[in-house]
N, CA, C and O atoms as a GROMACS GRO file, in nm:
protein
  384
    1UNK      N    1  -2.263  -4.083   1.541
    1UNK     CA    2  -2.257  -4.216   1.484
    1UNK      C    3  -2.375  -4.232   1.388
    1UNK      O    4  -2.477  -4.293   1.421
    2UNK      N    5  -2.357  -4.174   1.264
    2UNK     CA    6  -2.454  -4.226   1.143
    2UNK      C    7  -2.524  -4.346   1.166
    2UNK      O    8  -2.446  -4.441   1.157
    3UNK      N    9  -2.667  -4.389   1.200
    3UNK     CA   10  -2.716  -4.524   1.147
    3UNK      C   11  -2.734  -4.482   1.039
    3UNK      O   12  -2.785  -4.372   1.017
    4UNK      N   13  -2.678  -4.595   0.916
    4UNK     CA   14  -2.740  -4.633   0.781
    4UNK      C   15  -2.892  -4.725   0.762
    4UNK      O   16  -2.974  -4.708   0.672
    5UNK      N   17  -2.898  -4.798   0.845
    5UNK     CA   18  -3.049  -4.854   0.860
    5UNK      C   19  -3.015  -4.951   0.991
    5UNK      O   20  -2.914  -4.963   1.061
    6UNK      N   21  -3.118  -5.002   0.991
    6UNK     CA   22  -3.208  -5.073   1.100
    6UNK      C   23  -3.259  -5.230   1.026
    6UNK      O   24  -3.371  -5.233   0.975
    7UNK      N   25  -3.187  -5.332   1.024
    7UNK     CA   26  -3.264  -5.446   1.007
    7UNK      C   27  -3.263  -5.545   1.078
    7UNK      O   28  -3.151  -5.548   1.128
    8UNK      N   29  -3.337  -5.652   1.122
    8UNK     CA   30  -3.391  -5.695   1.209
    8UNK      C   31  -3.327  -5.737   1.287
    8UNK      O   32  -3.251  -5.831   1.311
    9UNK      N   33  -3.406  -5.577   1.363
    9UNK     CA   34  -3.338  -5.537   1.484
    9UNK      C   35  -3.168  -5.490   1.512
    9UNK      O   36  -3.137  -5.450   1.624
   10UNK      N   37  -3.095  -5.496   1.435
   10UNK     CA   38  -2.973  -5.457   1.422
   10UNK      C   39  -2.926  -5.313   1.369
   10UNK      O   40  -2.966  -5.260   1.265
   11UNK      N   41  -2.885  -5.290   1.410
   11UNK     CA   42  -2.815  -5.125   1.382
   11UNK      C   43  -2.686  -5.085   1.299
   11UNK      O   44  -2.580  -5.070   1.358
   12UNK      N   45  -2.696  -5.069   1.170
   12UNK     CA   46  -2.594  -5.089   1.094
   12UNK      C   47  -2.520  -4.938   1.034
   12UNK      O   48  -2.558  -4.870   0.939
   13UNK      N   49  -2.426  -4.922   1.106
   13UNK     CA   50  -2.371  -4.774   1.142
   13UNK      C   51  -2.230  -4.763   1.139
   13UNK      O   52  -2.144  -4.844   1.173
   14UNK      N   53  -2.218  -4.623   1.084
   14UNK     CA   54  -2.053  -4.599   1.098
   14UNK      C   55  -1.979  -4.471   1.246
   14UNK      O   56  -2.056  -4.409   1.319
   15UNK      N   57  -1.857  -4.461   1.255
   15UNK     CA   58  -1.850  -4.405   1.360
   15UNK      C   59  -1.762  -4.248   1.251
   15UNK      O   60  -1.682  -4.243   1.157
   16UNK      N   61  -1.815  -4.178   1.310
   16UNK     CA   62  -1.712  -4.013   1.245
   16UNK      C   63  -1.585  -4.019   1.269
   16UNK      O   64  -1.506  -4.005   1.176
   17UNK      N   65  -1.531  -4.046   1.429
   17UNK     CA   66  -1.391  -4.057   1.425
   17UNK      C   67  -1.331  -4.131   1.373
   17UNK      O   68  -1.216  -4.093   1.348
   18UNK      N   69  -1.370  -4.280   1.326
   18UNK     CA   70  -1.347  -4.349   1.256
   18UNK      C   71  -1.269  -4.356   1.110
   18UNK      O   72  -1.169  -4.404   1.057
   19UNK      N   73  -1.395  -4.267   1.079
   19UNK     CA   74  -1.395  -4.255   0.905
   19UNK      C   75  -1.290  -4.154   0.877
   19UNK      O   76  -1.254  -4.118   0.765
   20UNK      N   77  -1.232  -4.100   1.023
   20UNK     CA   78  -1.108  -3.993   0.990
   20UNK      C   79  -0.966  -4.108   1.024
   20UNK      O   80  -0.849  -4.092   0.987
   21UNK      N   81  -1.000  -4.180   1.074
   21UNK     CA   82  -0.897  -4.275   1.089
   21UNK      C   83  -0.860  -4.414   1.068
   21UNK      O   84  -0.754  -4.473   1.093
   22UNK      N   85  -0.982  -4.456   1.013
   22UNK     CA   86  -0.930  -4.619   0.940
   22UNK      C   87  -0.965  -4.579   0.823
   22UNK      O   88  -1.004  -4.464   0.802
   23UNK      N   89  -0.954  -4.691   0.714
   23UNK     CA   90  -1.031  -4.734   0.598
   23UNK      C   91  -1.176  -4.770   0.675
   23UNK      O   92  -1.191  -4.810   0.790
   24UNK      N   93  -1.270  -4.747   0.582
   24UNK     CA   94  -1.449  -4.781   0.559
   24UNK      C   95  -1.442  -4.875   0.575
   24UNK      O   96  -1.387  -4.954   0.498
   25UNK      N   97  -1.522  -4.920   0.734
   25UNK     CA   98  -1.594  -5.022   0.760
   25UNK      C   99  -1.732  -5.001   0.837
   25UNK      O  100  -1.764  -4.896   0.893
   26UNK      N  101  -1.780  -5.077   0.833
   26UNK     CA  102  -1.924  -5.067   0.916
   26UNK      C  103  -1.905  -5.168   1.078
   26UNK      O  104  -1.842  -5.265   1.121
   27UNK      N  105  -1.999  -5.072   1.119
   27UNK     CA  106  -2.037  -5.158   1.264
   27UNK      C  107  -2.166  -5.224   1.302
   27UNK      O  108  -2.268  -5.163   1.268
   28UNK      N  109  -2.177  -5.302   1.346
   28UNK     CA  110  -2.328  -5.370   1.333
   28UNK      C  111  -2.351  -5.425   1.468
   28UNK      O  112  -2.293  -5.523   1.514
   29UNK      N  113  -2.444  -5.350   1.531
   29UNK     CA  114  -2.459  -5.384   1.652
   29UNK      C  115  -2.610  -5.406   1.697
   29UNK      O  116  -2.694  -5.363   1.617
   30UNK      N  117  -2.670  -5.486   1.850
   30UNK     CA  118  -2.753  -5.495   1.869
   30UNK      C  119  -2.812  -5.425   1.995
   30UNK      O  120  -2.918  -5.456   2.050
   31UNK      N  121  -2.699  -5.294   2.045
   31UNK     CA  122  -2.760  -5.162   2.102
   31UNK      C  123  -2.750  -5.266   2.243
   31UNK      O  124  -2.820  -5.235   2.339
   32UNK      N  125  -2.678  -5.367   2.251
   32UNK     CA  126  -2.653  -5.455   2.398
   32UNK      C  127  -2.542  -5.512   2.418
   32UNK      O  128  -2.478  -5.433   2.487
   33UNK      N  129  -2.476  -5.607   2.398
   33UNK     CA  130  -2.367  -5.686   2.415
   33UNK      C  131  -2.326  -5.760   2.296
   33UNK      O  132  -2.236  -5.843   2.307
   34UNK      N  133  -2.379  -5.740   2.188
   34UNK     CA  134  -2.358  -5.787   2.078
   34UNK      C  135  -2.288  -5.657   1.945
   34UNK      O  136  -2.339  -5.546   1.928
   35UNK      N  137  -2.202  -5.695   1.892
   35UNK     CA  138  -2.111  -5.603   1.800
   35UNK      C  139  -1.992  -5.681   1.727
   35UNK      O  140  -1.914  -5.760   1.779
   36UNK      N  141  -1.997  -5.644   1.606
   36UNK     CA  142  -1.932  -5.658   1.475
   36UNK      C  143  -1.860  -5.540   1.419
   36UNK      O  144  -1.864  -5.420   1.445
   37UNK      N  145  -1.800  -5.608   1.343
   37UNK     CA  146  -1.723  -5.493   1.250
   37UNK      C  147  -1.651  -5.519   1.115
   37UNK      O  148  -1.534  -5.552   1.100
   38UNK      N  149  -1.724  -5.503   1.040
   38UNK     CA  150  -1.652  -5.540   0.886
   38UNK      C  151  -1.607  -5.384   0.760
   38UNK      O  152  -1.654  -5.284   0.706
   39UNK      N  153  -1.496  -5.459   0.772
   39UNK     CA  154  -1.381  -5.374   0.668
   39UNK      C  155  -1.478  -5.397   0.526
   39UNK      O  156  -1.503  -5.515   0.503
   40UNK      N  157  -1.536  -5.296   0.429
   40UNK     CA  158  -1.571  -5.248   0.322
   40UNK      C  159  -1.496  -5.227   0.219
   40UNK      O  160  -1.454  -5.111   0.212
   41UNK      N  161  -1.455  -5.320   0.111
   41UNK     CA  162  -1.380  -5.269  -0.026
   41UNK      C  163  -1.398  -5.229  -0.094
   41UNK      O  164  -1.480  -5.288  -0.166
   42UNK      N  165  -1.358  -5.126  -0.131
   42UNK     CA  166  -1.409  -5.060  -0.294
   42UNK      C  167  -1.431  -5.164  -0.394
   42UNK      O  168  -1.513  -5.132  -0.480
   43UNK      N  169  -1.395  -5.243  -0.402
   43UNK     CA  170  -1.564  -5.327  -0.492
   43UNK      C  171  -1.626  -5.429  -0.469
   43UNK      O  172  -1.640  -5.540  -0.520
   44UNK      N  173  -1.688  -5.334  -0.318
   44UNK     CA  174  -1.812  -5.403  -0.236
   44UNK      C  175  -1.800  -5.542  -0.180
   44UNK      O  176  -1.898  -5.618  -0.172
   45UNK      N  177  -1.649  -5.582  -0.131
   45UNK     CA  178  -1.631  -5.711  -0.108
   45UNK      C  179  -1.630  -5.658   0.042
   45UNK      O  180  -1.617  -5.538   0.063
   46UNK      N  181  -1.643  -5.759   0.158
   46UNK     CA  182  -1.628  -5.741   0.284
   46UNK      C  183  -1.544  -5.840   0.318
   46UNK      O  184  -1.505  -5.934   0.250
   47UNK      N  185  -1.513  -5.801   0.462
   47UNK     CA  186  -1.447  -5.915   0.542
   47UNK      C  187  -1.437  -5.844   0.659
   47UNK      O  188  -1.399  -5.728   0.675
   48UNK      N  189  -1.500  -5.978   0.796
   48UNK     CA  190  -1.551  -5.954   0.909
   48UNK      C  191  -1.366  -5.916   0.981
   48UNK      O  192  -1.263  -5.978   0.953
   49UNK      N  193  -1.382  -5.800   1.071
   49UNK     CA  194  -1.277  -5.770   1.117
   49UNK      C  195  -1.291  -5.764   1.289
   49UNK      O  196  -1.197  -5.711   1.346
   50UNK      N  197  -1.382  -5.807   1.358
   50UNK     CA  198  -1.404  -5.845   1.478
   50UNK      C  199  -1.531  -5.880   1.516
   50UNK      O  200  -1.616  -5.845   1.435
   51UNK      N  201  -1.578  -5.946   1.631
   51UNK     CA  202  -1.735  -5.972   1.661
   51UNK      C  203  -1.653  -6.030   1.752
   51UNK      O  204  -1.551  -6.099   1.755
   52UNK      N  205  -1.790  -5.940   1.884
   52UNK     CA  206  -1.806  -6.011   2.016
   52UNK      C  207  -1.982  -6.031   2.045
   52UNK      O  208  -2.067  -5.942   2.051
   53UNK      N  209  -2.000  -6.195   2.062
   53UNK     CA  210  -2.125  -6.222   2.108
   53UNK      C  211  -2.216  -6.237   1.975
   53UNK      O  212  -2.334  -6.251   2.006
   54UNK      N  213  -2.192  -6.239   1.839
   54UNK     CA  214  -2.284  -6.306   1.706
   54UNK      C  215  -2.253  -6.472   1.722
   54UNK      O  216  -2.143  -6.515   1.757
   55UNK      N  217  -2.337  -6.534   1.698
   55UNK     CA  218  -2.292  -6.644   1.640
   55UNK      C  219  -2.297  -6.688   1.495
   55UNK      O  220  -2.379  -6.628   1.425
   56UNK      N  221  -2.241  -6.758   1.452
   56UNK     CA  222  -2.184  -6.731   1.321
   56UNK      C  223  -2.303  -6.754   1.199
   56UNK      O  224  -2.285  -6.729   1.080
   57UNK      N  225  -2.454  -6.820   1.272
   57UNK     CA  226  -2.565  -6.783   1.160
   57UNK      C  227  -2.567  -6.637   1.180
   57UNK      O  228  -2.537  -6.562   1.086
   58UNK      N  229  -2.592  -6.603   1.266
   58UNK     CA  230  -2.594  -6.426   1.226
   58UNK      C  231  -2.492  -6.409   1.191
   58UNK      O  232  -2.512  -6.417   1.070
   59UNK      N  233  -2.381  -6.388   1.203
   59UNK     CA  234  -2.316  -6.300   1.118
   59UNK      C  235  -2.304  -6.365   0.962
   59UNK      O  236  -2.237  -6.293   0.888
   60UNK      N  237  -2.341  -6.453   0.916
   60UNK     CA  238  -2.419  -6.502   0.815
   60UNK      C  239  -2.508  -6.374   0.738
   60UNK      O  240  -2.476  -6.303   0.643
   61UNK      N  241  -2.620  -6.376   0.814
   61UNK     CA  242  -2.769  -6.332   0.787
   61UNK      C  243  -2.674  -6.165   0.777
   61UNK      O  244  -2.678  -6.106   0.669
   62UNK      N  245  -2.585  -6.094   0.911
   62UNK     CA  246  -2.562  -5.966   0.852
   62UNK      C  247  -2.434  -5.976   0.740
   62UNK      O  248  -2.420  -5.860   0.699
   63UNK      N  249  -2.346  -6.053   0.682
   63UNK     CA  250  -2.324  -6.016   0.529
   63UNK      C  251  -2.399  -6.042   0.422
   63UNK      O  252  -2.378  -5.991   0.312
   64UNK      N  253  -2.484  -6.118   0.445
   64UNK     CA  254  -2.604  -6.121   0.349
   64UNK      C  255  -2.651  -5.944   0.325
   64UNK      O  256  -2.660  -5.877   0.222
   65UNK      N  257  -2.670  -5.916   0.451
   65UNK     CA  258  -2.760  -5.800   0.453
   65UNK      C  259  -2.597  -5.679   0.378
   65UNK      O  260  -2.593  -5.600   0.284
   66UNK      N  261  -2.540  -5.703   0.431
   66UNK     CA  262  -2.419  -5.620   0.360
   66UNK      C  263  -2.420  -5.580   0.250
   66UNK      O  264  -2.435  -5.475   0.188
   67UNK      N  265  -2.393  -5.739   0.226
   67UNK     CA  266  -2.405  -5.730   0.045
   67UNK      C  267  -2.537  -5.673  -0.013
   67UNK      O  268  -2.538  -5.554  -0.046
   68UNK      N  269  -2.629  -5.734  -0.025
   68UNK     CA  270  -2.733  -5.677  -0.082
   68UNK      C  271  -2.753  -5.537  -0.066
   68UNK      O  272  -2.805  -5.476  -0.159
   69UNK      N  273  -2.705  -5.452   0.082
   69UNK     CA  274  -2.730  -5.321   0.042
   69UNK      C  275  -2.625  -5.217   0.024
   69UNK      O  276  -2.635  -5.094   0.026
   70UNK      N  277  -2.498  -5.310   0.003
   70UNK     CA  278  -2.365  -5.263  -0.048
   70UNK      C  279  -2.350  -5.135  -0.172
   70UNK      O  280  -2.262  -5.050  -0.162
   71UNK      N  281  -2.445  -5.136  -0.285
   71UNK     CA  282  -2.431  -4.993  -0.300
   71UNK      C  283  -2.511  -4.873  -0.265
   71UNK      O  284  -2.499  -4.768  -0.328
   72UNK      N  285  -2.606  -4.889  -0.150
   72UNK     CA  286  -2.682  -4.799  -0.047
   72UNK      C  287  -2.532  -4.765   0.046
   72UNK      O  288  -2.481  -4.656   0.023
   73UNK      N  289  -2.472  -4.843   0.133
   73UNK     CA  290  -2.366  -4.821   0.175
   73UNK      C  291  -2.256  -4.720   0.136
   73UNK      O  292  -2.203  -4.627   0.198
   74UNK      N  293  -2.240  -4.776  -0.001
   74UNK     CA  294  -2.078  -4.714  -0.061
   74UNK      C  295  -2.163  -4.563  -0.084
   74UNK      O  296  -2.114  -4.462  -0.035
   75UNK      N  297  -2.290  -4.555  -0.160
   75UNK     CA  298  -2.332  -4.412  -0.169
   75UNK      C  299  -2.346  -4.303  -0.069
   75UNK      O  300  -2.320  -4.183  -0.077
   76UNK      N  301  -2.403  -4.391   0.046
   76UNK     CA  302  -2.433  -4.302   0.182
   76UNK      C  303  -2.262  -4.261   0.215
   76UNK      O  304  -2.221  -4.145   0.215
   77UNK      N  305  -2.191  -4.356   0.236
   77UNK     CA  306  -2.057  -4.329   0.304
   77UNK      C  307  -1.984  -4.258   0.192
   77UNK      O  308  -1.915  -4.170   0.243
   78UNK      N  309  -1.975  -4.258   0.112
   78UNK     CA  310  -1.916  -4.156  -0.029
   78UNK      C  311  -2.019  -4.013  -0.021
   78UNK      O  312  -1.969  -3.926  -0.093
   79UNK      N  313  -2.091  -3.987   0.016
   79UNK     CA  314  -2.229  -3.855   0.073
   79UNK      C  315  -2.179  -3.847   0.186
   79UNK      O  316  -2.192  -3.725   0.196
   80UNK      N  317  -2.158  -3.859   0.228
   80UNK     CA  318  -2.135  -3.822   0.411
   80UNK      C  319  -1.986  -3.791   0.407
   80UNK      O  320  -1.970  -3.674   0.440
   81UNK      N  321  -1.869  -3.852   0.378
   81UNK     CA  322  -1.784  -3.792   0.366
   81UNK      C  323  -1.734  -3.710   0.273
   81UNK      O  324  -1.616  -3.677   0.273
   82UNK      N  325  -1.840  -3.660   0.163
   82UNK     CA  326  -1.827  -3.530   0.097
   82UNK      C  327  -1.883  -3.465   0.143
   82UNK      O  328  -1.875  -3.358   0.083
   83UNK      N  329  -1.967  -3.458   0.252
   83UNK     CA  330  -2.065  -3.339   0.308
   83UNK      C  331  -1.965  -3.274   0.418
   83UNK      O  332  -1.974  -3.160   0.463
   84UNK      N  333  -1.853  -3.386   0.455
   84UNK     CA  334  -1.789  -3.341   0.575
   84UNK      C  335  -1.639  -3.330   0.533
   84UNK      O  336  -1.550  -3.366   0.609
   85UNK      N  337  -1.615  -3.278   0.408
   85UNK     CA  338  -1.499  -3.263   0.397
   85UNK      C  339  -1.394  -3.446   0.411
   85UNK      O  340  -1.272  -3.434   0.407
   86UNK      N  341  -1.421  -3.511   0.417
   86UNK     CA  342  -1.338  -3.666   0.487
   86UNK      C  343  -1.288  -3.736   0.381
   86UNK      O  344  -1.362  -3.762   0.286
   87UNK      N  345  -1.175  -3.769   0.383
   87UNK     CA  346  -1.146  -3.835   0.253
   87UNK      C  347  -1.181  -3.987   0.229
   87UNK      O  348  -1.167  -4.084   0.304
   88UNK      N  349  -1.225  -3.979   0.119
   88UNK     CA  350  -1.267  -4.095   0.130
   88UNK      C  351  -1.186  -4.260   0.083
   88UNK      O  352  -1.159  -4.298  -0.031
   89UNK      N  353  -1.164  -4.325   0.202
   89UNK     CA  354  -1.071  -4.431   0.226
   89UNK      C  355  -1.114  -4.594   0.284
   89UNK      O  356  -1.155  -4.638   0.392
   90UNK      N  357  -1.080  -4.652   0.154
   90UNK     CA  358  -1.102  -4.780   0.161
   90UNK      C  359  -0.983  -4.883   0.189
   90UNK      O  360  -0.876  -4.890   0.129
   91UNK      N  361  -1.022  -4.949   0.277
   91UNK     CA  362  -0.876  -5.047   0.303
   91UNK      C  363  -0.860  -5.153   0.139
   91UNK      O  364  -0.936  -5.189   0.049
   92UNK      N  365  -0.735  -5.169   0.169
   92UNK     CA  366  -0.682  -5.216   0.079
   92UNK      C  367  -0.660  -5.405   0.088
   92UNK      O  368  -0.611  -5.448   0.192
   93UNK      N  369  -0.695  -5.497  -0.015
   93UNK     CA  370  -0.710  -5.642   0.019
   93UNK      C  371  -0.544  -5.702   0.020
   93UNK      O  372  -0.447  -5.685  -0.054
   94UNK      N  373  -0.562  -5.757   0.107
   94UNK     CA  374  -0.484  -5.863   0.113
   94UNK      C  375  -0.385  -5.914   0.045
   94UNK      O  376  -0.458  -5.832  -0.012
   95UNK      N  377  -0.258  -5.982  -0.035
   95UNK     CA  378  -0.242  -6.057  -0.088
   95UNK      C  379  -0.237  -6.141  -0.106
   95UNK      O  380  -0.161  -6.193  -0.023
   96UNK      N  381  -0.283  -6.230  -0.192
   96UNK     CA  382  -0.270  -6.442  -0.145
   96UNK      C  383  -0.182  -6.470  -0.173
   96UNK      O  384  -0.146  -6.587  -0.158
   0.00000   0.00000   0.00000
């Protein structure tokens, strides 16, 4: 399980089996009873796809943190799944 960084106090990481089987999202957890999970778009838009135990200023404060380090993200996870052979797969939005 790649951590991408560490900010306060949160652990913002992807899973390997994962990245062989969904579209790119991140997990954001606090290494206790607290965990998130947001779907990643190829152009750097998010949207929260589960949380048990944030309340909703944090998960606030972590798409803040998303965004801002959204192309650290797309680079690391575009590097990591060329290092490992993985194709690289972004979910696709919605229609309104």
């Amino acid at each position: 399980m790649p951590t991408l960084f560490i900010n306060a106090g949160l652990r913002f990481f992807f899973v390997m089996f994962d990245l062989l089987n969904e579209p790119f999202h991140i997990h954001v957890g606090d290494g206790g009873r607290k965990l998130c999970k947001y779907w990643i778009f190829a152009d750097g838009t998010i949207e929260l796809a589960d949380s048990k135990g944030f309340k909703q200023r944090e998960l606030n404060d972590i798409e803040a943190t998303l965004l801002t380090q959204m192309v650290f993200i797309q680079e690391a996870y575009g590097n990591y799944c060329t290092s490992n052979h993985i194709t690289i797969n972004y979910k696709n939005k919605r229609s309104t």
